[in-house]
C-alpha positions as CSV (number, residue, x, y, z in Angstrom):
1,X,-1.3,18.3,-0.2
2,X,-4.2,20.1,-2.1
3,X,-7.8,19.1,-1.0
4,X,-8.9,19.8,-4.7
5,X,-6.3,16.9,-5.8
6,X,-7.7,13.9,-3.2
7,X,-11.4,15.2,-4.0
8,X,-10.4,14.9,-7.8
9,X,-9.4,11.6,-6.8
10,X,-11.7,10.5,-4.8
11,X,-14.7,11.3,-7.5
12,X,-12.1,9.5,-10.2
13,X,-12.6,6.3,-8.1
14,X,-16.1,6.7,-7.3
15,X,-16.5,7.0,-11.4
16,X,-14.8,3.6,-11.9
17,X,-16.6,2.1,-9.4
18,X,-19.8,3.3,-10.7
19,X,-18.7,2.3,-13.9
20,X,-17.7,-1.2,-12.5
21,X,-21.6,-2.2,-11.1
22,X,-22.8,-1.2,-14.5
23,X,-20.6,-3.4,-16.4
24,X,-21.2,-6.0,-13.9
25,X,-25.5,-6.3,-14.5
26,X,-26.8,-9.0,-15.1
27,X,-30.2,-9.4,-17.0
28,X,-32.4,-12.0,-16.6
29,X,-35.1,-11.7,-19.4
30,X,-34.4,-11.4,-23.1
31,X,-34.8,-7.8,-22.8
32,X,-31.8,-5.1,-23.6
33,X,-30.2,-3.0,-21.3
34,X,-31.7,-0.1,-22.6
35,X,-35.9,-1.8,-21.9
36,X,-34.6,-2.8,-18.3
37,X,-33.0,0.0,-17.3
38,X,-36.4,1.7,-18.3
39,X,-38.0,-0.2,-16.4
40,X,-36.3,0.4,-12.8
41,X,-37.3,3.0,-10.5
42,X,-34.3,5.7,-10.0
43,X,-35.0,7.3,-6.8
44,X,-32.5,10.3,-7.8
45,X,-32.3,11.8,-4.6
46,X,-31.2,8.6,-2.9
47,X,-28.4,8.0,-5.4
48,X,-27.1,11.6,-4.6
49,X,-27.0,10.7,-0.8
50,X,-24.8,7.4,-1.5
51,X,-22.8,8.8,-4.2
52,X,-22.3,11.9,-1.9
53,X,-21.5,9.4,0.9
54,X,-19.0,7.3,-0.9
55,X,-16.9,10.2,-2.0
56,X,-16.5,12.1,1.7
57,X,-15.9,7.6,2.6
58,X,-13.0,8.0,-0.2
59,X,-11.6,11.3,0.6
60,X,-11.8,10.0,4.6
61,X,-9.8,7.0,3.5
62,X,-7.2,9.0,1.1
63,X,-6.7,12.0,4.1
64,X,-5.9,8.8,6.5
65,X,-3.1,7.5,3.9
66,X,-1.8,10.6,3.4
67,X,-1.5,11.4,7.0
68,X,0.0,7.9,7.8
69,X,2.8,8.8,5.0
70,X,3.6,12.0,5.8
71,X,4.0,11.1,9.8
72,X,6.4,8.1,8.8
73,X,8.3,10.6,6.2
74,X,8.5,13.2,8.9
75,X,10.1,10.0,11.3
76,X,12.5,9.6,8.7
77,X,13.6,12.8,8.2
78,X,14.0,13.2,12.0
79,X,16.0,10.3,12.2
80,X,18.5,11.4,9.3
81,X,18.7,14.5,11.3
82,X,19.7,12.9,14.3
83,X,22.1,10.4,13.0
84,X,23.9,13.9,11.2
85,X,23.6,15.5,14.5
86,X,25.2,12.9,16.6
87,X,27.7,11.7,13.7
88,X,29.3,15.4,14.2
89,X,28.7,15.3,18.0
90,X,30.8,11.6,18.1
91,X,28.3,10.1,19.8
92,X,26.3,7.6,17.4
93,X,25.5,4.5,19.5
94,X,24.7,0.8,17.7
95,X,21.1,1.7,19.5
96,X,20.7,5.2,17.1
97,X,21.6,3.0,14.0
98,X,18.9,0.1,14.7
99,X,16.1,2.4,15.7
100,X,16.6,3.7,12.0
101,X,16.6,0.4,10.6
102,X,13.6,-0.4,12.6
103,X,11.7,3.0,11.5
104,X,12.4,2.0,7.9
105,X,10.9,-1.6,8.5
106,X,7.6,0.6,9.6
107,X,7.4,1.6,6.0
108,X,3.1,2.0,5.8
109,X,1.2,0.6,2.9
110,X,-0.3,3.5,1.1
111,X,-1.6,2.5,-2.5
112,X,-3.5,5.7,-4.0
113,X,-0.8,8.0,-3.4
114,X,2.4,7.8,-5.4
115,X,3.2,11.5,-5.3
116,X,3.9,11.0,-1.0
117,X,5.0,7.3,-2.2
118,X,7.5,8.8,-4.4
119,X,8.7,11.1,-2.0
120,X,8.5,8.6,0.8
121,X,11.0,6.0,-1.4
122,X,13.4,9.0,-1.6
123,X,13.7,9.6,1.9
124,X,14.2,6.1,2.2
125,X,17.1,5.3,-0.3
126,X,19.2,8.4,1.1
127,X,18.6,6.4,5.2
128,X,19.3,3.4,3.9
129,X,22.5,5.0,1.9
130,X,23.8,6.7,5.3
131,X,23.2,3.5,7.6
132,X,25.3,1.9,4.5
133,X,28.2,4.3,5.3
134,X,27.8,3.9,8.9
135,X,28.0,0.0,8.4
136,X,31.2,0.5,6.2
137,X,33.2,2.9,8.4
């Protein structure tokens, strides 16, 4: 995966979180938005630091999901493999078939990705189609 594409999403979030506290003021006096806003100090260089901070916590927490769904697609894949390898060998067990299932029950929560979750959900269906066969034969 890209760097460029989890840092564009990353600073996508951080916008519509930003966007989120500022919809979310409340004012207490009869005065606009614009005459309180005015008002406040805006130490710039401290709003840099968070905002700076927030996005590397965002692209930390992106990196982690993508990791956990690649590992768990690259588990899947391994296990098609070895359920081909051994179907041609003749010597799929009731054991090889349940570790699969059980591998597929693992399936990680990852919401912010849907490229790896589309990909993931692939690799699912075609497990979940052999262990099928397997069940029927």
């Amino acid at each position: 995966m890209d760097i460029s594409k989890v840092q564009a999403y990353a600073a996508n979030a951080l916008r519509r979180l930003n966007r989120k506290k500022t919809n979310s003021k409340t004012y207490v006096s009869d005065e606009s938005p614009e005459t309180t806003e005015s008002n406040e100090a805006h130490p710039t260089d401290e709003v840099s630091i968070t905002t700076a901070s927030n996005l590397f916590v965002l692209q930390d927490q992106i990196l982690s999901k993508m990791n956990k769904g690649t590992a768990y697609a690259h588990r899947l894949l391994s296990d098609l493999e070895e359920l081909q390898h051994k179907i041609l060998d003749n010597a799929l067990t009731q054991d090889d078939i349940d570790s699969a299932r059980q591998h597929l029950a693992e399936h990680p929560h990852l919401e912010g990705v849907e490229e790896l979750n589309r990909i993931i959900d692939d690799i699912e269906l075609r497990l979940k189609v052999e262990l099928a066969k397997l069940e029927y034969a």
